[in-house]
N, C-alpha and C positions, 0 to 999 in steps of 0.2 A: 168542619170541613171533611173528617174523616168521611162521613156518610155517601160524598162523592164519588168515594174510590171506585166501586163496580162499573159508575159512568165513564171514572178517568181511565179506566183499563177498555173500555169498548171503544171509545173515543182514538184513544191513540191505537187500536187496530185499524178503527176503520180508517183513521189518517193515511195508514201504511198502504193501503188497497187505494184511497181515492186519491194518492198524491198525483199523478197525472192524466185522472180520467173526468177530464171537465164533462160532458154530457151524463155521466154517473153524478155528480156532482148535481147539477143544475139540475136533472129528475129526481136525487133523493130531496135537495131543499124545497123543490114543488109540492112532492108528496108529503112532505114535515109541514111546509103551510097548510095544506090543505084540511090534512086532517090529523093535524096535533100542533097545530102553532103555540101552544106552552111549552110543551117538550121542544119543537126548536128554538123557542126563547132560553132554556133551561139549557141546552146544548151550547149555544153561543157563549152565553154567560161560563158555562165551563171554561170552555176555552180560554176565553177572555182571562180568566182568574187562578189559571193552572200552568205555570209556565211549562211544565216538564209537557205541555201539549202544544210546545209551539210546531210541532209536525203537522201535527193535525189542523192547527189554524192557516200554517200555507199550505195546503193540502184542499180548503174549504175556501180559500181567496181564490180571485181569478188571475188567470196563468201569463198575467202582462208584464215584461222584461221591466224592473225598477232600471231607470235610465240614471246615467251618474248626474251629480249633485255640489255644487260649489258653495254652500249655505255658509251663514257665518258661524265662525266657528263659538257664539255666546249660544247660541238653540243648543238646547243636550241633546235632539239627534238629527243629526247632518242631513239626513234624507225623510226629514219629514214631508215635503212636501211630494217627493215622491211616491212614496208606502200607496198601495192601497186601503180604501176604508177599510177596517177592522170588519172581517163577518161580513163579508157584504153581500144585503141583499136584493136581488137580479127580480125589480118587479115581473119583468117578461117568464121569469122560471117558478116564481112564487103564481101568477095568475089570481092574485086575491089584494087588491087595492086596500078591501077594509078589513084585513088582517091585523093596522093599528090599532084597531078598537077591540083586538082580543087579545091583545098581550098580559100576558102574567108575570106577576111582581117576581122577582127572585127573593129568594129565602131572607124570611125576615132578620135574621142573623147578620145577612151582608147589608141592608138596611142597617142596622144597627153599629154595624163596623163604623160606618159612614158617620152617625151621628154619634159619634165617640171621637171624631176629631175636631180639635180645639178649633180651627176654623173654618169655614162652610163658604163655600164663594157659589154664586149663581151669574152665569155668563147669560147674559139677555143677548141673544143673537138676532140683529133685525136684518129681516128677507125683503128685498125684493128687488124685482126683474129676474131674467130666467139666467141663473149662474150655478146650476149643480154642480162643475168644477170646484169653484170657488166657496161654495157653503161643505162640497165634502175636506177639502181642505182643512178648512177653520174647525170641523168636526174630529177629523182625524186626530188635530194637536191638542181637541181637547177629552179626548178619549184616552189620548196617550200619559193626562197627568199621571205623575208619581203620587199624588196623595187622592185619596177618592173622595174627600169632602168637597164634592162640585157639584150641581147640579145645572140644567141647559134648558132657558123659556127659549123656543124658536118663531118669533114673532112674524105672522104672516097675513093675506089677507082673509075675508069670510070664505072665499071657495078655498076648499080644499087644497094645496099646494102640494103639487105632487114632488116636489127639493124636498119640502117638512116630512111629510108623510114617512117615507123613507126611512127617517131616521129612530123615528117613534118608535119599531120594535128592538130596535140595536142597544138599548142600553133602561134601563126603568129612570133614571137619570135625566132624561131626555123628555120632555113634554112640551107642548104647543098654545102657546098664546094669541088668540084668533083677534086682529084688532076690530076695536068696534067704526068701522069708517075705513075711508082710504089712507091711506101710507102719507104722513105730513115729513117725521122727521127721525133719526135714531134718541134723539131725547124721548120726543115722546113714545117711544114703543118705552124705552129701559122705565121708566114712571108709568106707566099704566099696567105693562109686567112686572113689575115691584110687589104688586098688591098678591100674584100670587106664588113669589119665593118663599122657599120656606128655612131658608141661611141665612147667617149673619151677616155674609156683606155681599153684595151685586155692583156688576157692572160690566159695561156696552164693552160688545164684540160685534165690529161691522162683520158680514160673511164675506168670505174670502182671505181675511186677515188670517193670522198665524200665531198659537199660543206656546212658547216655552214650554215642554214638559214640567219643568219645575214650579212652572207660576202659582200653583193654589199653595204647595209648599211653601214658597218664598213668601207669599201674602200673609198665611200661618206664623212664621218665624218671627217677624214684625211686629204681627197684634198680639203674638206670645210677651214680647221684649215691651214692647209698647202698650198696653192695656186702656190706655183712653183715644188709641190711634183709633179716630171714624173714618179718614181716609189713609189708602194705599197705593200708592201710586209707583210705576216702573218705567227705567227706559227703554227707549220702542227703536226702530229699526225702518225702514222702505224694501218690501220687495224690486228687485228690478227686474227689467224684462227680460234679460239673462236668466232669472231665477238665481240670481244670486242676491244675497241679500249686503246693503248699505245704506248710507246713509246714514250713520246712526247717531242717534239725538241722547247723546249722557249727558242725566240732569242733573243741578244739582239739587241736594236737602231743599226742603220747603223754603220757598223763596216767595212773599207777599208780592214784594214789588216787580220781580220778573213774570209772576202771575198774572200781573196787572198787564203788565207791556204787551204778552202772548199768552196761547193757553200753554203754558211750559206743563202744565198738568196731562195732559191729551191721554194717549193711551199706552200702558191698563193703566183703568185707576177702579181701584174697588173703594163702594163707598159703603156704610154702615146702612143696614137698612133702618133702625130706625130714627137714623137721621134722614134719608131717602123719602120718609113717607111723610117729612114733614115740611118739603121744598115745591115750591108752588111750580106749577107750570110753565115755564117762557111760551109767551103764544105769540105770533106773527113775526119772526125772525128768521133769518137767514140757519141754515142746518147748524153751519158752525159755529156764529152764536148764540145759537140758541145749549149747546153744549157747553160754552163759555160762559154761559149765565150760568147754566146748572151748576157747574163747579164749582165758579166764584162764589156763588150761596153755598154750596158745604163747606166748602174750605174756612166760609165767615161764621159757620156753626160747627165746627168740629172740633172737639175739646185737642184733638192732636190731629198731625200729619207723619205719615212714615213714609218714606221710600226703599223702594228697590232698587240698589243701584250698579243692575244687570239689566242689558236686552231680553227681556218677557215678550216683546209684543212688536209682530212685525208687520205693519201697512203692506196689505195690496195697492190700494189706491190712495193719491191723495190729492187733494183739489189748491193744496199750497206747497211750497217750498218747506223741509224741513225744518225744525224747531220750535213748531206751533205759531208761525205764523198765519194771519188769517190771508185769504183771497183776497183779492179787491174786490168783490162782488158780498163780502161778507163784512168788509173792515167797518161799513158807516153802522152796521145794527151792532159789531163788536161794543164799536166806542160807542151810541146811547148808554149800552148796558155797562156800561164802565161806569160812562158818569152817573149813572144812577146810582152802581155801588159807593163810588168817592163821595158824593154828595152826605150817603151817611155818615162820615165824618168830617166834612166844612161843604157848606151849602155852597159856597161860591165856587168849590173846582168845576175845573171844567178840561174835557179832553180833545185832546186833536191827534193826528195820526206822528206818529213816531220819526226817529231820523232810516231805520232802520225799513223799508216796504214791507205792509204786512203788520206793522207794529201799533201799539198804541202807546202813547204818554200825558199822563196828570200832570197840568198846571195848577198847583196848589194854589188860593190866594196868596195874595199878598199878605206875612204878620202883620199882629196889631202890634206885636213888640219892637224896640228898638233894637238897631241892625248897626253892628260898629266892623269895622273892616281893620286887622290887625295884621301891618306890614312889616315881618323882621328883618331890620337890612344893617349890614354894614357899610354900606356907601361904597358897595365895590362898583367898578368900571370894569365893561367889556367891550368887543368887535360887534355890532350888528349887522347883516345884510343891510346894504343901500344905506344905514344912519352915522356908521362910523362907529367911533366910540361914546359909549354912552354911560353915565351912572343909573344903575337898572334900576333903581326906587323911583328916580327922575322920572325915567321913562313909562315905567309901569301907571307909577300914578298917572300921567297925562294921559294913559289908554283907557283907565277908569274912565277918568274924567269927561273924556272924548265920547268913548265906544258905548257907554252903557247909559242901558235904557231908564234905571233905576234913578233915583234923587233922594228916598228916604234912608240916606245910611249917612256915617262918617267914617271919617277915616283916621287914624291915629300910625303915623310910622312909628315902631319901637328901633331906636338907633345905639349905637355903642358909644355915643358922645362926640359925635363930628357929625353935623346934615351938610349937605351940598343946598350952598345957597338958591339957587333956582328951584329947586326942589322944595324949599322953605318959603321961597315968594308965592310958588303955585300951589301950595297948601293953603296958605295965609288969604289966598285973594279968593279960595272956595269956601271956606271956613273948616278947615281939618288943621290938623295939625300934628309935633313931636313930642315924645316922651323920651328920655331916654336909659336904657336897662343899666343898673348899678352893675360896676365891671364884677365879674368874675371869671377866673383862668383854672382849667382852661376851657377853651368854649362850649357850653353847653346850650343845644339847641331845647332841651326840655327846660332846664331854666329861665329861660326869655320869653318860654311861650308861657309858663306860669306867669310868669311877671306881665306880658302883655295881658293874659286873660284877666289878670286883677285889677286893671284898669277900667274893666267894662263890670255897671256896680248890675244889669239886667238885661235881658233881652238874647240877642243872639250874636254871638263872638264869629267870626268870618278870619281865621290864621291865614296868614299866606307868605309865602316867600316873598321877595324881591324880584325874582328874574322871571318874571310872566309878563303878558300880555293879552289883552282881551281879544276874544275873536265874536263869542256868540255876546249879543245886547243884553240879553236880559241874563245872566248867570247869575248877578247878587239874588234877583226875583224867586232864579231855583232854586238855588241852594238854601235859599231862606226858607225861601216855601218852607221846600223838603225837611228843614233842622228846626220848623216852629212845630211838627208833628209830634202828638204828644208820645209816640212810640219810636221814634226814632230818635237815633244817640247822636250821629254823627252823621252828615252828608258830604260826600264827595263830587269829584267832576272830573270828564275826561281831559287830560294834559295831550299836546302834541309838542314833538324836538319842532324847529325850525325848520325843517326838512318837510316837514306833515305829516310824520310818521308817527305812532303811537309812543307816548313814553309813559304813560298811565289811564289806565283804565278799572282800577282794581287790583286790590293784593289779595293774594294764595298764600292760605300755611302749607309749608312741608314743599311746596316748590321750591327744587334746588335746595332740599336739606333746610331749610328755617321760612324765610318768606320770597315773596318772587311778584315781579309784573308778568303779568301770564301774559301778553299782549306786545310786551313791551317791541319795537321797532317793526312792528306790522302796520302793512297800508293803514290806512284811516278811511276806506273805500266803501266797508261795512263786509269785507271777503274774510275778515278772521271767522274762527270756528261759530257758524247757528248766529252769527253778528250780533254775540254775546258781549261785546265792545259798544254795540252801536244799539243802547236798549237798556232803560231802567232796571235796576237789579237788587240782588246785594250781594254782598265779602265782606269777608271778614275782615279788613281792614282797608282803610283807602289811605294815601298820600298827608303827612303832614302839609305838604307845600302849598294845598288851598284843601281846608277841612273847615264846614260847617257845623258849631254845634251850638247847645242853649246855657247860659249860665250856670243852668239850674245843675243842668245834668256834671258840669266840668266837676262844679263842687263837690257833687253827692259821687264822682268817682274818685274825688283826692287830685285829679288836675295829671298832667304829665308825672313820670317818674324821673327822679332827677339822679338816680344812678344808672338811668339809660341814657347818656348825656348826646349821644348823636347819634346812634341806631338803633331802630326798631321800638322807639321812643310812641312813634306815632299807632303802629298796630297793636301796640301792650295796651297804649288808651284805646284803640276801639275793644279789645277782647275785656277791657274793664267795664265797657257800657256795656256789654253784649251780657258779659254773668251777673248785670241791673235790668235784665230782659230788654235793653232796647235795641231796636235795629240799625246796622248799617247799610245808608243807597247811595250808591250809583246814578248819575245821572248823565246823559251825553249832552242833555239841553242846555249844560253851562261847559261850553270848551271854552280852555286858554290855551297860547304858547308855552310854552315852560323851555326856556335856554337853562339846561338842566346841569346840575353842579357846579353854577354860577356862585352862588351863595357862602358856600365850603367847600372848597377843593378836601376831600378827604378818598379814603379808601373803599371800598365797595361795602366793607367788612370792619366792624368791630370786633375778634374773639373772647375777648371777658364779657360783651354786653350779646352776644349773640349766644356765651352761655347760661348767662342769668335768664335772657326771654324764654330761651328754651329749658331749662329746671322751669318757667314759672308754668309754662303753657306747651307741656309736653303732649298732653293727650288732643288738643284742638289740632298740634302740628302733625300728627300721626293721622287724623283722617279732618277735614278742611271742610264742613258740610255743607258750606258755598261748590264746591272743587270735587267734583267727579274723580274717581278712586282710578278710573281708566286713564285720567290723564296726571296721576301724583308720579309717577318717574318720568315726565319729561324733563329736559334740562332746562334749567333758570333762565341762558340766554337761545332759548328756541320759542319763538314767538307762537302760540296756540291758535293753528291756521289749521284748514280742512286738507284731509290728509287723503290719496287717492288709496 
């Protein structure tokens, strides 16, 4: 860098002479194109790479008031989308169109800087319609990274595009990928421009959109940490027409089954190139599924997934609703290419559109295995709406009985040694029936469900409370589904209070200091946050009070803990499937009632058992990689709803 100096001392004079004489200006950059376009590439690059010349670079921009700026405050600079383009050049004062085709590389040196960082991202910019606003934008954020391993395909059509052109001599970084044919989709620009990045990982920037100065950084730090991560994926943000930026979509950790629902993946996601160069095409699909397909294939080839779980990436435009919902105009080619991917593992699924607009969701077949349904009740009595009083095992069971669409299961109440006779006739005349748990004091809810689960010698154990009610027909159907997969641990389902209000949808570590229903008493309308409630997923732990899982798996984790005798009993067993690699889901397609603390009247809080979970599982409760790190200090009872 020393060798610059005599440039950097002429540079910063002439900065001082041309800071306010725009038509000086605009004739020496004409006469530098004209007849020395490498010396004005070489000049800019100065600039560019010397900060003690930031004089001289507002001195060589043009003289327009930066207007103030409301941005959110996750972009490292407030006023990005204000700034003018860096250097910019005034085709009208330059007078040489094909001045692109004589740019000179900058000094092999700062080349070499570049390929000395650990990771290399190439933003596929795809053009088109006439929006030089919008593409200097998305230029500007990415000129402005903090790390220089980036390089920019600006994908356009065969005539010359004068938006691209432009850019070509502002940076050597910056090159143009001419497509062969008319503009179909930004999938296929980012795969056809693939072939000539020369980085480790690529991925789609519509123009107009807006990049985090820190984004190639934070992509870096990831595949540092991560070394078999093919994908990198960040959360993203909506410009609004304010120019303020909202809307923001914090995702969490790799999530299969919320991938499935939406593209929760969306934008940035940086994918490996040579994973890239070996994913076929989607041809004849909708823009947005056709990007849903692409990703669904990496994600099912990527040895790993990382995220970034900061706004990097901020939509100008978007054709849905925040979250990665699809359009309606995009949702039926979504779900083909759904079921094409679930089909790879059971030919009989098949998908339909979600409860959530916008969504999709996998009905898994039917298991071949048997399906026993395990009721733990004490034969308590409560107040119902409209029924009076009732014994809740009584009742529950007659809603089985009644409401559901299913026939291949039994049912088995585990009792404390007292049934209620009518409860005993209406087992008796279905063919189910009671067992009852060998007393032990004092009452241990992980005990009984051992003891229930030893009852069932195969197949799949279906636990549940006593104080439910069926709403949705088919739930035994999903939940089985979901818990005959041979990667899942444990399936869950949304619960509602009697009110219709949410009482489960999902547990959070570290909400509220140990665990939490992040949902808990929010409409059931699909208005909590991204209608992250109302949409297959996973967490880290779901509900003991209807939890599906398989024989196989209770055993291979040791079954309940029985010095967690009635709290946190249920999410220590899921975080035991999760360190045996298998997954916990969410599903909304099996809702019950749950008249919730029917069962045991107890405390909110265990303190000896709420310090044993936490010694076991300190570091899951410190960061929740279901649970967005934006939302780990809300309080326990503040239900996670969209915030103005």
């Amino acid at each position: 860098m020393a060798s610059h100096s005599p440039v950097r001392s002429l540079l910063a004079r002439a900065g001082s002479v041309l800071r306010n004489q725009q038509t000086l200006k605009r004739i020496a950059r004409g006469v530098l194109a004209r007849l020395a376009p490498g010396l004005l590439t070489r000049l800019q690059a100065a600039t560019r790479h010397a900060s003690s010349l930031s004089q001289f670079s507002t001195a060589w921009a043009p003289s327009q008031p930066a207007k103030p700026s409301n941005l959110h405050p996750k972009l490292a600079d407030p006023d990005l989308l204000t700034l003018e383009r860096p250097d910019d050049l005034d085709p009208a004062a330059l007078g040489n169109p094909a001045s692109s085709r004589q740019t000179v590389l900058e000094p092999v040196f700062e080349l070499g800087q570049m390929r000395q960082s650990t990771t290399t991202v190439c933003f596929v910019v795809s053009t088109h319609g006439d929006d030089p606003i919008g593409l200097q934008r998305t230029m500007q954020s990415i000129l402005r990274q903090t790390d220089p391993g980036w390089e920019t395909l600006l994908c356009c059509d065969s005539v010359e595009d004068a938006q691209v052109a432009q850019w070509l001599d502002v940076d050597w970084r910056i090159r143009r990928h001419v497509r062969n044919g008319r503009f179909v989709n930004e999938t296929e620009d980012l795969l056809a421009a693939c072939l000539q990045a020369t980085t480790v990982f690529i991925g789609l920037v519509s123009a107009g959109d807006v990049l985090d100065d820190d984004l190639v950084k934070r992509v870096g730090e990831q595949a540092r940490n991560r070394h078999e991560a093919d994908l990198v994926y960040t959360d993203e943000a909506r410009l609004l027409a304010d120019d303020k930026v909202g809307a923001p979509f914090y995702k969490p950790d790799w999530s299969p089954e919320y991938q499935q629902a939406v593209n929760m993946l969306g934008r940035f996601v940086a994918i490996r190139k040579a994973l890239l160069l070996n994913i076929a095409k989607p041809a004849g699909l909708h823009a947005q599924a056709a990007e849903y397909a692409l990703l669904l294939d990496a994600a099912a080839h990527a040895r790993g997934v990382a995220h970034v779980d900061d706004i990097m990436y901020v939509r100008a435009t978007e054709a849905s609703r925040p979250g990665g919902f699809f359009a309606p105009d995009a949702l039926a080619d979504a779900g083909r290419v759904l079921e094409r991917f679930a089909r790879q593992e059971a030919e009989q699924a098949c998908v339909e559109p979600g409860a959530a607009p916008g969504s999709l969701h996998v009905r898994w077949p039917k298991p071949a295995m048997p399906v026993t349904l395990l009721i733990l009740s004490g034969m308590q009595k409560r107040e119902l709406p409209g029924l009076g009083e009732v014994t809740l095992a009584t009742h529950f069971v007659r809603s089985i009985i009644e409401k559901s669409s299913a026939r291949d299961y039994r049912i088995i109440v585990v009792d404390d040694g007292a049934v209620d006779e009518e409860l005993r006739a209406l087992l008796d005349r279905h063919g189910h029936s009671t067992r009852t748990c060998p007393p032990r004091a004092p009452f241990s809810f992980a005990y009984k469900a051992n003891f229930a689960t030893s009852l069932v010698e195969s197949g799949i154990a279906l636990l549940l409370n006593d104080d439910l009610e069926v709403i949705s027909p088919d739930w035994i159907q999903e939940l089985a589904g979901q818990a005959a997969r041979r990667d899942v641990g444990v399936a869950g389902c949304r619960l509602l209070f009697g009110d219709g209000t949410l009482q489960h949808a999902g547990i959070v570590l570290g909400h509220g200091g140990a665990v939490g229903h992040v949902f808990h008493a929010a409409p059931a309308d699909g208005s909590e946050y991204l209608g992250m409630a109302s949409i297959d997923r996973n967490w880290s732990g779901v509900t003991g009070a209807v939890m599906a899982y398989r024989k196989e798996v209770f055993d291979k984790v040791g079954g309940f803990d029985p010095a967690l005798r009635t709290d946190y009993n249920d999410v220590d067993f899921c975080l035991k499937c999760e360190a045996l690699g298998y997954r916990i889901v969410y599903t909304p397609a099996a809702t019950l009632y749950h008249f919730h603390n029917s069962s045991l009247q107890r405390k909110h809080d265990s303190s000896p058992e709420r310090d044993l979970f936490l010694s076991r599982w300190s570091a899951a409760v410190r960061r929740d990689p279901y649970f967005n790190k934006n939302f780990q200090n809300r309080s326990a009872e503040e239900p996670l709803v969209p915030q103005e």
